[in-house]
C-alpha angles and dihedrals in degrees: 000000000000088000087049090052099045091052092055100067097019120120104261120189099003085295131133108225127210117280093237090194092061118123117245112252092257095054098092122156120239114242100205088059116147090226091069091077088071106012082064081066095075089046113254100045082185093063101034096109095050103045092048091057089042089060087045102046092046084051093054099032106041098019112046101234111165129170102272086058127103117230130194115196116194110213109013106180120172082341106262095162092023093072091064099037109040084057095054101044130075127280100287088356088118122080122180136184123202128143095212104079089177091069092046082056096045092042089051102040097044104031111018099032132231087256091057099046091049090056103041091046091212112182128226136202120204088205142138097179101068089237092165095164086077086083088054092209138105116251129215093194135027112192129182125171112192097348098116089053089074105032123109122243090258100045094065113072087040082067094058091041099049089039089051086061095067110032130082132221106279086042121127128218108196120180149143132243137167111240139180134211091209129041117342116246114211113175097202116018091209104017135076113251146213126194126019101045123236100251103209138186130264082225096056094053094044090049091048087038086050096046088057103044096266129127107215127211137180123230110173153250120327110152078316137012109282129207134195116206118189144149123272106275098029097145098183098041084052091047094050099046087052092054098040092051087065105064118103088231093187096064097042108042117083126267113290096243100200116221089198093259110049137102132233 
């Protein structure tokens, strides 16, 4: 399935194909929506639909998630990815960290609604530690989208540590990232950080995946650069990084739709 997928949107013939996920002309967001006061929350408000599927569909169509599976996301915000995810797992199959309690209640309240919540039973952590044992449960999956760009350079390694606590060995950790093939730029040494991002190096978050048992691989860049970590012998999370790795993003993800301050 992943080799179908990825020949679909690949680059044939030294041709760039049609982003079929493109919005039509027309399709412009409003920029006095009332859902800009807590999407912002989660950084472009203009792309927060779209990011949050794109988390969702890598996970399904490279990564095998499917809905028995438990999933721990790091950095949850206003749910952006949560909306998709905590309907399609399992009842209390869903775990989510974010130290700002404020954005899990918008996001509830205002995207995945108060019924489906109740329902679905996810479970949330108002935490900056990543103390994941909290949840005192074994996870398949760990996704993060834009949490490492505003980590600071000591905080990383304890991630994959603490993460590494509660996975198995066929477990995935899929996350973004932004790198830099030069000189790393970190904006506070000890602090977390807004805007700009900390640009790291490949070479900082393999040494940090190595030290605590991971392979990490690089996939690409999709809105920002993404990463799988996995054990040795993980076949799946190996499938899916090779396929991954084929797609021509630039020609199937949606049109970057700039807030005035974000970057690509």
């Amino acid at each position: 399935m992943f080799r179908q997928f990825a020949s679909l949107f690949a680059r044939k013939g030294g041709h760039h194909q049609r982003s079929v996920l493109q919005r039509a002309p027309d399709d412009k967001a409003a920029k006095d929506d009332p859902r800009r006061r807590w999407r912002m929350r989660a950084g472009n408000y203009l792309m927060y639909d779209t990011i949050g599927a794109t988390q969702f569909a890598i996970l399904i169509l490279f990564f095998g998630l499917r809905e028995r599976h438990k999933l721990l996301e790091i950095g949850t915000g206003p749910l952006r990815a949560a909306r998709f995810l905590i309907p399609y797992l399992d009842e209390a199959h869903y775990c989510g960290v974010e130290p700002n309690s404020e954005s899990v209640r918008l996001g509830i309240e205002f995207e995945l609604g108060s019924e489906m919540a109740k329902r679905m039973k996810p479970r949330f952590a108002s935490r900056d530690d990543f103390g994941f044992h909290e949840f005192r449960d074994q996870f398949d999956y760990v996704l993060s989208y834009s949490m490492f760009t505003h980590l600071p350079p000591p905080q990383i390694p304890i991630v994959f540590q603490n993460a590494a606590k509660c996975l198995h060995d066929d477990s995935i950790i899929l996350a973004t990232a932004a790198f830099t093939d030069g000189q790393e730029r970190i904006v506070d040494p000890r602090k977390w950080t807004g805007r700009p991002v900390n640009e790291y190096s490949v070479a900082r978050f393999e040494e940090a995946a190595r030290t605590a048992g991971f392979k990490l691989i690089r996939l690409g860049k999709i809105f920002q650069d993404w990463f799988v970590a996995f054990k040795d012998g993980n076949k799946v999370a190996l499938s899916g990084a090779e396929e991954m790795r084929k797609v021509a993003w630039r020609q199937v993800i949606p049109k970057w739709e700039d807030p005035g301050w974000a970057r690509k």
